[in-house]
Residue frames as a rotation matrix with the C-alpha (Angstrom) as fourth column:
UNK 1
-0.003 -0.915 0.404 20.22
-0.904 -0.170 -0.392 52.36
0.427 -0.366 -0.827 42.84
UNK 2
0.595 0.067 -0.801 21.58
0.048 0.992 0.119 49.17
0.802 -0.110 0.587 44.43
UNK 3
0.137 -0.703 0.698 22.83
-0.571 -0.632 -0.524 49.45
0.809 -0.326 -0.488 47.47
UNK 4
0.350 -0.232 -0.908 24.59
0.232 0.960 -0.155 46.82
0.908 -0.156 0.390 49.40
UNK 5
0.239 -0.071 0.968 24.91
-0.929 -0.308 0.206 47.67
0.284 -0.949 -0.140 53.20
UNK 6
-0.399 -0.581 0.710 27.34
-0.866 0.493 -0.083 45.05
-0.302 -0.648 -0.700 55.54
UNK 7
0.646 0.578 -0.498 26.47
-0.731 0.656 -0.188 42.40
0.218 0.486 0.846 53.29
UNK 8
-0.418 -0.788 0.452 27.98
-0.798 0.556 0.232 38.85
-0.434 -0.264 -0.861 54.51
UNK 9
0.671 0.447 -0.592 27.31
-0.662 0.721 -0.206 35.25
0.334 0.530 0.779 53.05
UNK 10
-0.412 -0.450 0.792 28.27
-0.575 0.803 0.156 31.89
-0.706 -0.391 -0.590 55.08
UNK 11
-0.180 0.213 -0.960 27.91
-0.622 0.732 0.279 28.65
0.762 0.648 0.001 53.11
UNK 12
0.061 0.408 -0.911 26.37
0.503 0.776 0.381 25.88
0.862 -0.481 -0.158 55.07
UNK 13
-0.059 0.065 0.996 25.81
-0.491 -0.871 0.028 28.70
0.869 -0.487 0.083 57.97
UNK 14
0.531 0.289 0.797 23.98
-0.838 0.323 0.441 26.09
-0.130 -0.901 0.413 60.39
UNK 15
0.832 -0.370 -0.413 26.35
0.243 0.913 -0.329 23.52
0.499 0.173 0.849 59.44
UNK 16
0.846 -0.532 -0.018 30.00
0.337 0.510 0.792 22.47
-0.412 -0.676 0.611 60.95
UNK 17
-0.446 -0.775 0.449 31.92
0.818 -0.149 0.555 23.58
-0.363 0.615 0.700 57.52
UNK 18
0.677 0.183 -0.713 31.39
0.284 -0.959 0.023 27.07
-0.679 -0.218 -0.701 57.34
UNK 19
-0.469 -0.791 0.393 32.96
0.883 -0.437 0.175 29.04
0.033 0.429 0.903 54.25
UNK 20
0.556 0.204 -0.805 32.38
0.270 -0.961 -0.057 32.66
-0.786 -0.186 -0.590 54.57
UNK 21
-0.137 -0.378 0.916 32.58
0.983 0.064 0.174 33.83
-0.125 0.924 0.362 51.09
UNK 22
-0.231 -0.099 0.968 31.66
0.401 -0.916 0.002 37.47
0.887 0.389 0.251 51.82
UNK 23
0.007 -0.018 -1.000 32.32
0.999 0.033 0.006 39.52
0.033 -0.999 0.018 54.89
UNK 24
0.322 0.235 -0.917 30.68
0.418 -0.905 -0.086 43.05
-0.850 -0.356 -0.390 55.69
UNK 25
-0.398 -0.190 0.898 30.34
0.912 -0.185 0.365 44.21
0.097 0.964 0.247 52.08
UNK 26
0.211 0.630 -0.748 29.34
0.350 -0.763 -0.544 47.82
-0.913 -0.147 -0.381 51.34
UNK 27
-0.872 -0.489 0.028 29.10
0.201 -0.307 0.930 49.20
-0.446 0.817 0.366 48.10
UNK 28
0.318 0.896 -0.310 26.32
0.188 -0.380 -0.906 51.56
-0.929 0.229 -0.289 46.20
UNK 29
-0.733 -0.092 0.674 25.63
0.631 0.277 0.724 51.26
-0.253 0.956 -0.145 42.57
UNK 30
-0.024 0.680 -0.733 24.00
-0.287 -0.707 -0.646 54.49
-0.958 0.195 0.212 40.94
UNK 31
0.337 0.941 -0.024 21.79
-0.025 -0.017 -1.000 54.76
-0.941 0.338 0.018 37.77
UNK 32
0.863 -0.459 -0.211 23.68
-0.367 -0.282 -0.887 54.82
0.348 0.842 -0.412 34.59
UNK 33
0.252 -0.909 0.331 27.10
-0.656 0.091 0.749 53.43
-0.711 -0.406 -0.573 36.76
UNK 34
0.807 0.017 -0.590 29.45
-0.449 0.667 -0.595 51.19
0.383 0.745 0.546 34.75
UNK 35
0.508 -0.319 0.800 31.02
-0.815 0.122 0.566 49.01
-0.279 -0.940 -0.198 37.53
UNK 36
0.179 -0.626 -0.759 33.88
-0.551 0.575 -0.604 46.72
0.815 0.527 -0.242 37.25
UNK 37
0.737 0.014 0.675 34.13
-0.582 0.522 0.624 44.28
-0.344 -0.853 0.393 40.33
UNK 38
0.267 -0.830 -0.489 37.79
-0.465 0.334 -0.820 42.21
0.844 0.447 -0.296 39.91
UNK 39
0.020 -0.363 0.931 39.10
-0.873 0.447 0.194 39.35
-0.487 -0.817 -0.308 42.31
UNK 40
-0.914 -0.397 0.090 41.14
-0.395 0.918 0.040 36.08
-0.098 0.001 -0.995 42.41
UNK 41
0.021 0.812 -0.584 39.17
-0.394 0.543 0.741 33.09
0.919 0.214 0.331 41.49
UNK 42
-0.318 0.169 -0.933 37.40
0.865 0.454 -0.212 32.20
0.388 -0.875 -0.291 44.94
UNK 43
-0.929 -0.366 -0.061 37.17
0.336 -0.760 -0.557 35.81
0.157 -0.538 0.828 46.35
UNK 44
-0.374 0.909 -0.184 33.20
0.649 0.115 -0.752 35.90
-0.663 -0.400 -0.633 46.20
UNK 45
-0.906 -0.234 -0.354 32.96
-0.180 -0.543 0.820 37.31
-0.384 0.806 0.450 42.94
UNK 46
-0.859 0.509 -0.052 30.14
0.306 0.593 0.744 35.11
0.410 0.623 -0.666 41.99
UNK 47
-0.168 0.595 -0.786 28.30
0.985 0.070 -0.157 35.01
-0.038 -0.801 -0.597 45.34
UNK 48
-0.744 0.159 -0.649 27.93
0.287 -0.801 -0.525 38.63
-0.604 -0.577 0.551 45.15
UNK 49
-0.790 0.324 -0.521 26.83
-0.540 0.036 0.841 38.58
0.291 0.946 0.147 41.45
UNK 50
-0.297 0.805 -0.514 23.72
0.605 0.575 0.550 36.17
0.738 -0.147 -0.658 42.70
UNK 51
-0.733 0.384 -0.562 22.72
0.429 -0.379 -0.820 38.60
-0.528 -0.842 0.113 45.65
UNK 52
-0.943 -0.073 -0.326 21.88
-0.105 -0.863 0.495 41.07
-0.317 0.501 0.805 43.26
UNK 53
-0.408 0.835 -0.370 18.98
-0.629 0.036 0.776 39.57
0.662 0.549 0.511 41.67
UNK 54
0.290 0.514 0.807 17.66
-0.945 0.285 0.158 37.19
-0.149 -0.809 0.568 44.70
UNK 55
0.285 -0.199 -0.938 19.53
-0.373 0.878 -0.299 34.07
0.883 0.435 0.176 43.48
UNK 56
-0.501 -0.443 -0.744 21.61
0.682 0.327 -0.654 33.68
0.533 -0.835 0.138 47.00
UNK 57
0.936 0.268 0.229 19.92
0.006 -0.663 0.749 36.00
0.352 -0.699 -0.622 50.32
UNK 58
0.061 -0.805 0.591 22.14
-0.439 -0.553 -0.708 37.41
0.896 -0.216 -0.387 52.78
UNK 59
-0.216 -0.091 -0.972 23.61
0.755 0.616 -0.226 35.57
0.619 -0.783 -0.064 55.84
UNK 60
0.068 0.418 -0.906 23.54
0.878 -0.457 -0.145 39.18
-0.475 -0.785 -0.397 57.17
UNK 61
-0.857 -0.074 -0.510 23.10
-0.227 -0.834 0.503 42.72
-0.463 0.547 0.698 55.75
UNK 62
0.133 0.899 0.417 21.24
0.459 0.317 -0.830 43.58
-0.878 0.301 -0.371 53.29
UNK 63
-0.935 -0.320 -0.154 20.72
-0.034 -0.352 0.935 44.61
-0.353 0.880 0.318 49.79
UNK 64
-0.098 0.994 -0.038 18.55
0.451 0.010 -0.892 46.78
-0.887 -0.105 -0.450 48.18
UNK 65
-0.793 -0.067 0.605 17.18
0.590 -0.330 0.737 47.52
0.150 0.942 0.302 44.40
UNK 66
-0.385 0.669 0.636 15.39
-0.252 -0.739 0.625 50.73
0.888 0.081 0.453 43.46
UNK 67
-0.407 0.311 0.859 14.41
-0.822 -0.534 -0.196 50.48
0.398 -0.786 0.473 47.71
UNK 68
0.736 0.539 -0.410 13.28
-0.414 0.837 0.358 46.89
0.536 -0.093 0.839 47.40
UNK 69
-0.179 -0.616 0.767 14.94
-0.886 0.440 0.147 45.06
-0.428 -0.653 -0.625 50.13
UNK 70
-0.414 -0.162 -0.896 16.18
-0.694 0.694 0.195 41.39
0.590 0.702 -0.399 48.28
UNK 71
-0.984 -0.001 0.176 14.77
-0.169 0.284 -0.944 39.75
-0.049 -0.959 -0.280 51.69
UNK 72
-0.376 0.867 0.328 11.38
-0.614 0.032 -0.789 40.61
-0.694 -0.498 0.520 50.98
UNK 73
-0.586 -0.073 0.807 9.85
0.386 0.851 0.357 37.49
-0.713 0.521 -0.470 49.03
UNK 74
0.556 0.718 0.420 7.38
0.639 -0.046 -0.768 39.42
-0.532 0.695 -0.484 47.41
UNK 75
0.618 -0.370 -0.694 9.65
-0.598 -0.794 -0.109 42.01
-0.510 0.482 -0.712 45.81
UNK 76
-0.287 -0.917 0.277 12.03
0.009 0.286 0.958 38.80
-0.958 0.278 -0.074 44.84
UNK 77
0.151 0.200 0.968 10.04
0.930 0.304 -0.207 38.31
-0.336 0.931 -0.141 41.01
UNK 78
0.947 0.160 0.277 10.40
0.251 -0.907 -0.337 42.25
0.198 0.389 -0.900 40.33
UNK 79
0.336 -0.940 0.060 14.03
-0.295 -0.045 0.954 42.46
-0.894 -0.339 -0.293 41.85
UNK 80
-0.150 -0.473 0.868 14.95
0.535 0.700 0.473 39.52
-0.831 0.535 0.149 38.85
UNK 81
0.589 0.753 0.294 13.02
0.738 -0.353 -0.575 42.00
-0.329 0.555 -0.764 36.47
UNK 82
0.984 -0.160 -0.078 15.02
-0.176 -0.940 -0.292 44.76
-0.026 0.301 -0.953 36.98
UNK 83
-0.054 -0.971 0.234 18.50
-0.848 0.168 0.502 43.30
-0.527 -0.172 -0.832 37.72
UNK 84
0.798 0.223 -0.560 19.24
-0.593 0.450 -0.667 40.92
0.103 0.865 0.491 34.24
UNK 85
0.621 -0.595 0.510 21.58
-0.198 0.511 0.836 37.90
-0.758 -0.620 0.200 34.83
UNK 86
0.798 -0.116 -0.591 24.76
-0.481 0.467 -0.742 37.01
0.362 0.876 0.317 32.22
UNK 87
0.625 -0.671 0.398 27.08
-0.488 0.062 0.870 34.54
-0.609 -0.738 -0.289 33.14
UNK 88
-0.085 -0.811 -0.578 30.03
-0.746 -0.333 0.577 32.93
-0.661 0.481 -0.577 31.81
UNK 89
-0.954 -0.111 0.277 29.01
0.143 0.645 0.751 30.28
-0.262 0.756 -0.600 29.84
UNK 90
-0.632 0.706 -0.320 26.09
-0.767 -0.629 0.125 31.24
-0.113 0.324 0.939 27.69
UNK 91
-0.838 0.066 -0.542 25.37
-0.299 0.775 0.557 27.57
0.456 0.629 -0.630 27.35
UNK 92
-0.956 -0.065 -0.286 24.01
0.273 0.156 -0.949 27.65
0.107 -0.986 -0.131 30.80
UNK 93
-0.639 0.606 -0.474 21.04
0.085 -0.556 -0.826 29.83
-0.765 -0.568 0.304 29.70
UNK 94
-0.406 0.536 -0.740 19.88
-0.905 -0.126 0.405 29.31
0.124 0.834 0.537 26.20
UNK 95
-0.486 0.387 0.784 16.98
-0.465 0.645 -0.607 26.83
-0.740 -0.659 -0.134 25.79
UNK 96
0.575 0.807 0.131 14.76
-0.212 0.302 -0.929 27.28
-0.790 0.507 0.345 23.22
UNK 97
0.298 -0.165 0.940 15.45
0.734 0.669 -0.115 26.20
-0.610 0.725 0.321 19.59
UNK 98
0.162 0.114 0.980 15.79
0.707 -0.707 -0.034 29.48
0.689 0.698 -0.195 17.92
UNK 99
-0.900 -0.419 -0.118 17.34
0.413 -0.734 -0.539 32.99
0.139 -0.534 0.834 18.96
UNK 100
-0.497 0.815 0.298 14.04
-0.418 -0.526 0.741 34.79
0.761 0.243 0.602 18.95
UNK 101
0.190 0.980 0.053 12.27
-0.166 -0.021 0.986 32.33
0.968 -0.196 0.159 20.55
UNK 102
0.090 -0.719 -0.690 14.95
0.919 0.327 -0.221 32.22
0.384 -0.614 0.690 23.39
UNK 103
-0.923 -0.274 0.270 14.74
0.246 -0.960 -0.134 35.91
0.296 -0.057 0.953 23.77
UNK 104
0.000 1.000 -0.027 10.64
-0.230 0.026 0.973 35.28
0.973 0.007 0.230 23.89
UNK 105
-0.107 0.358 -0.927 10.97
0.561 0.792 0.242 32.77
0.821 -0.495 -0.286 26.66
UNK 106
-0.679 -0.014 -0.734 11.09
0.667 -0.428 -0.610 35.54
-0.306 -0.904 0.300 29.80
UNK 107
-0.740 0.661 -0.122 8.66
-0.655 -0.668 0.353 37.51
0.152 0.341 0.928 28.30
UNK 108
-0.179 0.815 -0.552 6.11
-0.091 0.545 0.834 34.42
0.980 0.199 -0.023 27.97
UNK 109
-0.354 -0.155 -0.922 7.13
0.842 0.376 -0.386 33.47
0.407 -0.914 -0.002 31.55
UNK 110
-0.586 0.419 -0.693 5.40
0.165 -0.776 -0.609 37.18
-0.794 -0.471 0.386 32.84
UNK 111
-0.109 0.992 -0.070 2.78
0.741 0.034 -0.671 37.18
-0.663 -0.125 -0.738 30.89
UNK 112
-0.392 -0.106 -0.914 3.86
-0.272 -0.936 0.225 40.04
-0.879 0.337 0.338 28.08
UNK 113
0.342 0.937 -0.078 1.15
-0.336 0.045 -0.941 40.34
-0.878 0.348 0.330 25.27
UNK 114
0.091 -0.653 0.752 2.30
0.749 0.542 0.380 38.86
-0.656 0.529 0.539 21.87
UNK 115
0.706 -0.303 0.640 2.42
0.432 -0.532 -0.728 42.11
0.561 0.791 -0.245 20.17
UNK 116
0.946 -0.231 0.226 4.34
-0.249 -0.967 0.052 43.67
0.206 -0.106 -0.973 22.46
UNK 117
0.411 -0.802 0.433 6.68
0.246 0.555 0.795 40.29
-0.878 -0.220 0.425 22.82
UNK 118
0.493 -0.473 0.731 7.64
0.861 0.141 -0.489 41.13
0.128 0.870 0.476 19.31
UNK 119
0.729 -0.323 0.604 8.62
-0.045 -0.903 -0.428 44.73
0.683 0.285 -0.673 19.64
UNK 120
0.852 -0.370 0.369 10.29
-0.366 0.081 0.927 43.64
-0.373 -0.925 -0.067 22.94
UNK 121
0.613 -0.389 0.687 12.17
0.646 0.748 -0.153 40.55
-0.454 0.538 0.710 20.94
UNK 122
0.724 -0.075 0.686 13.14
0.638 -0.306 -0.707 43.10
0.263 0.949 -0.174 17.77
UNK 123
0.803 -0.226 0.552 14.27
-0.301 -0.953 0.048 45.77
0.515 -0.204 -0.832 20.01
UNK 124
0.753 -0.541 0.374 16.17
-0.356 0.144 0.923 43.72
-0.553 -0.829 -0.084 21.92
UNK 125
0.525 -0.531 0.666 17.83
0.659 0.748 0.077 41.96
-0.539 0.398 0.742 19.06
UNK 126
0.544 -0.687 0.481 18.85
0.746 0.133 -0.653 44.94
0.384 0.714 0.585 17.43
UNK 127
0.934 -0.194 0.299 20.21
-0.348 -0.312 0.884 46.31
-0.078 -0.930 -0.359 20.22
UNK 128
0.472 -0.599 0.647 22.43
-0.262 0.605 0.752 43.59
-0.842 -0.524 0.129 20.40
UNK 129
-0.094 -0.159 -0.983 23.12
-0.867 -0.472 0.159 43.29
-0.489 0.867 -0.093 16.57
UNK 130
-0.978 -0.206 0.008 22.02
-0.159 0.776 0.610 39.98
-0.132 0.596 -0.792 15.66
UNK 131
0.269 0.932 -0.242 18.51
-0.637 -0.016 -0.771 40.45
-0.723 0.361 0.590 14.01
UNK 132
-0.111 -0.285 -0.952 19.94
-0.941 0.337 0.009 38.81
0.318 0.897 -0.306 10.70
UNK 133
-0.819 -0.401 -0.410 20.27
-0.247 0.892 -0.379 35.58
0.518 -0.209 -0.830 13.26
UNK 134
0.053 0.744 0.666 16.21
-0.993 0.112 -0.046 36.14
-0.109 -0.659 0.744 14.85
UNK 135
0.630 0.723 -0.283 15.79
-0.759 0.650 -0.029 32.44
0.163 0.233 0.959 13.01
UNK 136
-0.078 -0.885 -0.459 18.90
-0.630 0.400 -0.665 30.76
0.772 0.238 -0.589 13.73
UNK 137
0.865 0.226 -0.447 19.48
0.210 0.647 0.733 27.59
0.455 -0.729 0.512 16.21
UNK 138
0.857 -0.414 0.308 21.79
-0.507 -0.566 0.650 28.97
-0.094 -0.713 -0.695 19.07
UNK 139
0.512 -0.627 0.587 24.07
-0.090 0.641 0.763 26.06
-0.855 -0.443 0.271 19.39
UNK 140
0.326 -0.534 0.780 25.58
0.923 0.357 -0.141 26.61
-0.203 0.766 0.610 16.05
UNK 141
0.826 -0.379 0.417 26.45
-0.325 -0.925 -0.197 30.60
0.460 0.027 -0.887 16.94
UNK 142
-0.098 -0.942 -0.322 29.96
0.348 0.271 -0.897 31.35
0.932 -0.200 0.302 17.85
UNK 143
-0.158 -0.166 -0.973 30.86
0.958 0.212 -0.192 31.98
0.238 -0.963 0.126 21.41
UNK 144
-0.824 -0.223 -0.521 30.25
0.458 -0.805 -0.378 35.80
-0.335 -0.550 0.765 21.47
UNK 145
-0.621 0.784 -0.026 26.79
-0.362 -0.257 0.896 35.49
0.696 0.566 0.443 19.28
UNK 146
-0.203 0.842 -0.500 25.64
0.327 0.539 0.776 33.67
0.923 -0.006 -0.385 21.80
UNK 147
-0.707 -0.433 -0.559 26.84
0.689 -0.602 -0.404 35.88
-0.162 -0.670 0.724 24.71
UNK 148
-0.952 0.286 0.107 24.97
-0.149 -0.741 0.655 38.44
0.267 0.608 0.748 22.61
UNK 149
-0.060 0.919 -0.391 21.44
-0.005 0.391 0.920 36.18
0.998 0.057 -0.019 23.01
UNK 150
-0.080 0.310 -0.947 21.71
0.929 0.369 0.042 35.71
0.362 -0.876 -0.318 26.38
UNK 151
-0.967 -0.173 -0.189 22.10
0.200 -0.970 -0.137 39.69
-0.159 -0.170 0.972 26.65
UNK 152
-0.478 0.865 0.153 19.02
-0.524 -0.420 0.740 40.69
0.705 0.274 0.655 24.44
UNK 153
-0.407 0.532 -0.742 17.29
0.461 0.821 0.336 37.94
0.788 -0.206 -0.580 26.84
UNK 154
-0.065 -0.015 -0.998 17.92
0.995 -0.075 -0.063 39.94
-0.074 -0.997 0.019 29.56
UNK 155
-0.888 -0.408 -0.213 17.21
0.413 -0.911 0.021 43.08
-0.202 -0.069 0.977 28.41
UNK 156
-0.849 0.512 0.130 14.18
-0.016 -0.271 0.962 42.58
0.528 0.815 0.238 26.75
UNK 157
-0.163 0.636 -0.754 12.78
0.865 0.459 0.201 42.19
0.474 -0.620 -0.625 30.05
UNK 158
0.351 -0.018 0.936 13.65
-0.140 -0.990 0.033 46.36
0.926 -0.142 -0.350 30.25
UNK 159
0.491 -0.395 -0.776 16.13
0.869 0.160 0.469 45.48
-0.061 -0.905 0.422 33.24
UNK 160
0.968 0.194 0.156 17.46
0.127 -0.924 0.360 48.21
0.214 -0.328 -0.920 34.49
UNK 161
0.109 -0.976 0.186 20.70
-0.904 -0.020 0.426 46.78
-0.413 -0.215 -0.885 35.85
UNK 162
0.754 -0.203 -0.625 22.57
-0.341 0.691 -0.637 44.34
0.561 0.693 0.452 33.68
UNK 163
0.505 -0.591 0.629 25.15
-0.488 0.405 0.773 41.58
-0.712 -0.697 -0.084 36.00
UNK 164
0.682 -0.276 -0.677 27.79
-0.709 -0.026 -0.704 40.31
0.176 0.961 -0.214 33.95
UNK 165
0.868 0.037 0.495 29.22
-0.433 0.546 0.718 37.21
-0.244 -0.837 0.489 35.50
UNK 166
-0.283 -0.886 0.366 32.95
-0.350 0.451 0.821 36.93
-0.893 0.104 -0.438 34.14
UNK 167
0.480 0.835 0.270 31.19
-0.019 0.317 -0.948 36.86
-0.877 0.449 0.168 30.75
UNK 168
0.505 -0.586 -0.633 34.49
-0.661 0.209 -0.721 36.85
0.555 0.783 -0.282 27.99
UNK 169
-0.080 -0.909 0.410 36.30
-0.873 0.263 0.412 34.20
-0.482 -0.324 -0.814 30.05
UNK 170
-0.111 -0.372 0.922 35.36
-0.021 0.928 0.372 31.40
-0.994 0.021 -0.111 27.46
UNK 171
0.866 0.413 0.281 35.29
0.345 -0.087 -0.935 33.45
-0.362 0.906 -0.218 24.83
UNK 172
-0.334 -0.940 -0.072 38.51
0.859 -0.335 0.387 34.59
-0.388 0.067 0.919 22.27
UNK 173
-0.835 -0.420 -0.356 39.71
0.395 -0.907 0.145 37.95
-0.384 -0.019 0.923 21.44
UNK 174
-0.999 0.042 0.017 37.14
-0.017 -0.704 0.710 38.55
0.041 0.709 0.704 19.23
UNK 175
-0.069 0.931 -0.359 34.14
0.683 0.307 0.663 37.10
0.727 -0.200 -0.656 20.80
UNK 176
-0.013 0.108 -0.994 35.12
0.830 -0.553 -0.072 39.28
-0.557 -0.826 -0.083 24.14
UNK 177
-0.959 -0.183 -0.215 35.31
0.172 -0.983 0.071 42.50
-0.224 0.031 0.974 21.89
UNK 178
-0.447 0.894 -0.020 31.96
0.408 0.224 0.885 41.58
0.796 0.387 -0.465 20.29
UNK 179
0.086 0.695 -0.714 30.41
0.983 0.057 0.174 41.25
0.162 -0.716 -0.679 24.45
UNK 180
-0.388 -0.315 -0.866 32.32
0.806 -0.572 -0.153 44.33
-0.447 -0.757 0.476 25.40
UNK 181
-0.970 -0.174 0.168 31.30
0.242 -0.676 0.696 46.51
-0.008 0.716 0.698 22.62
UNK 182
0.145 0.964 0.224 27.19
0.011 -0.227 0.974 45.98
0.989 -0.139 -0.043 23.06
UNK 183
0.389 0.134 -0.911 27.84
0.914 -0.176 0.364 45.98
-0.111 -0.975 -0.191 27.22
UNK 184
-0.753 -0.189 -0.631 28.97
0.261 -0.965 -0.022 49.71
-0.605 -0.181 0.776 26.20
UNK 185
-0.717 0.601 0.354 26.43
-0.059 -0.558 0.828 50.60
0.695 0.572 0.436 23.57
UNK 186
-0.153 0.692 -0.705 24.17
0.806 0.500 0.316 49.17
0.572 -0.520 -0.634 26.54
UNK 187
-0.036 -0.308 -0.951 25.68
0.941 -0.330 0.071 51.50
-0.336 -0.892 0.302 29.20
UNK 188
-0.764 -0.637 -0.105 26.30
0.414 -0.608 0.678 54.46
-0.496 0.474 0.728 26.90
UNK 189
-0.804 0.588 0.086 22.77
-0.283 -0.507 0.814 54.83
0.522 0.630 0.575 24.62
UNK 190
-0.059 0.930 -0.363 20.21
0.415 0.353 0.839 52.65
0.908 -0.101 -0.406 26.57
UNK 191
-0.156 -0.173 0.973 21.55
-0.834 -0.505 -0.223 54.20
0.530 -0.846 -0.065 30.10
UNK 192
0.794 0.172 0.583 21.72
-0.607 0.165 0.777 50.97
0.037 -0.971 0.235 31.77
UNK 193
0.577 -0.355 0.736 23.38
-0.791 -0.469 0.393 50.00
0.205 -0.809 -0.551 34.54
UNK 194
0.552 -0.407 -0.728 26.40
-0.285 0.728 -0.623 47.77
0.783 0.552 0.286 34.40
UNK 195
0.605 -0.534 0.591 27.96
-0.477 0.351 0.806 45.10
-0.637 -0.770 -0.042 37.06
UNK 196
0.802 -0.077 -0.592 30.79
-0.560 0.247 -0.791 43.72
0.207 0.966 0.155 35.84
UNK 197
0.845 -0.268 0.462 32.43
-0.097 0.774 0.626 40.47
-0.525 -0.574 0.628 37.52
UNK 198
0.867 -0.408 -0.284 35.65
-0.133 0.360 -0.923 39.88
0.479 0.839 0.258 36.32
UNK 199
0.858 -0.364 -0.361 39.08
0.509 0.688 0.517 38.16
0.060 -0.627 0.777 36.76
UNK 200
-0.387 -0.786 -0.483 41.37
0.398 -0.615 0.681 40.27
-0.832 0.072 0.550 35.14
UNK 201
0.497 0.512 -0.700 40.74
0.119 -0.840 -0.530 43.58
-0.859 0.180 -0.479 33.98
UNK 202
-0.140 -0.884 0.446 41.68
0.624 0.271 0.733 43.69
-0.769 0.381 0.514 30.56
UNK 203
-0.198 0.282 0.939 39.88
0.805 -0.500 0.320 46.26
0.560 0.819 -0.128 29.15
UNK 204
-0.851 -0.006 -0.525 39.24
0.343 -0.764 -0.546 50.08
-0.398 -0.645 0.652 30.73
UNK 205
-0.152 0.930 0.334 35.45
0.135 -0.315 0.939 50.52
0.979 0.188 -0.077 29.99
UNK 206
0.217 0.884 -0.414 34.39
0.905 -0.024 0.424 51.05
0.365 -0.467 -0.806 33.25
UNK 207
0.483 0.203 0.852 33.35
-0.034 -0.968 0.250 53.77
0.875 -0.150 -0.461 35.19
UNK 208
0.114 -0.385 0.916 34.27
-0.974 -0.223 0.028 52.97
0.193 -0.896 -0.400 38.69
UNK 209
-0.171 -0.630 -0.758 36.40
-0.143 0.777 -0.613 49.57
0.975 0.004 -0.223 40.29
UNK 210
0.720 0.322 0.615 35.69
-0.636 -0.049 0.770 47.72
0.278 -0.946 0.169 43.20
């Protein structure tokens, strides 16, 4: 569970220009949930989306994953573990040279054994349906294959909760049905947990609206 208790966030807190981008949040995310979060552009859509995994802390409140309070520093590398980041441009997060070995790269980064990076890798790719593309150079997929990679990336790390940061807004019709279609097969067969950031709701997959 994730559970966000009076959760505020000042920009430049000790500073003169103060933006208060989130004020006395509450809101509890259960196991298997398939959450749709919707607001204007500005409304702290983002800024919550970065609590989640320890990217931003809280000005006050607090927020906790599976009991781990995001505060404590040692719990912040296992927090990122379980709570998988996608945001809206996919460009933002592929690196390596190859899908595969872009899907590898968080695995190497903790230390996961090379047999089990492969089964990790595979599983995650066909999850996500693009095994056919393990050998391919990202930057020549279309906007919703790569959407796709940055998914398996983050799954293959067995996150638990999956953030979705406004993740079809630079993609067209058919790249967003691609995302949406594996962010249900995600929610639906693997059982996990979906945040889902968005401007306008244009699709009714979720379970519950914030």
């Amino acid at each position: 569970m994730i559970k966000i208790k009076n959760l505020s966030h000042v920009y430049n807190y000790h500073k003169k220009d103060q933006i208060k981008a989130l004020d006395s949040i509450n809101i509890e995310i259960k196991n298997g949930d398939f959450i749709s979060i919707i607001g204007s552009n500005g409304s702290g859509k983002s800024t919550l989306a970065k609590h989640m995994n320890c990217l931003l802390l809280p000005t006050f409140g607090d927020i906790w994953v599976d009991k781990m309070n995001t505060k404590d520093k040692s719990k912040t590398w296992e927090i990122r573990r379980k709570v998988g980041m996608v945001f809206q441009n996919p460009d933002n997060q592929i690196i390596a040279t190859t899908v595969e070995d872009d899907i590898a790269f968080g695995l190497e980064n903790i230390g996961i054994k090379p047999k089990l990076m492969r089964e990790r890798v595979d599983w995650a790719l066909e999850v996500v349906e693009m095994e056919e593309y393990k050998e391919s150079e990202p930057h020549l997929l279309s906007g919703g294959q790569k959407q796709r990679v940055a998914i398996a990336g983050a799954i293959a790390l067995h996150s638990s909760y999956l953030v979705l940061d406004e993740p079809t807004a630079m993609l067209d019709p058919r790249g967003r049905k691609e995302v949406i279609d594996i962010v249900k097969k995600l929610n639906q067969e693997e059982n996990i947990t979906i945040i889902h950031i968005t401007l306008l709701l244009l699709h009714r997959f979720y379970q519950k609206l914030v």
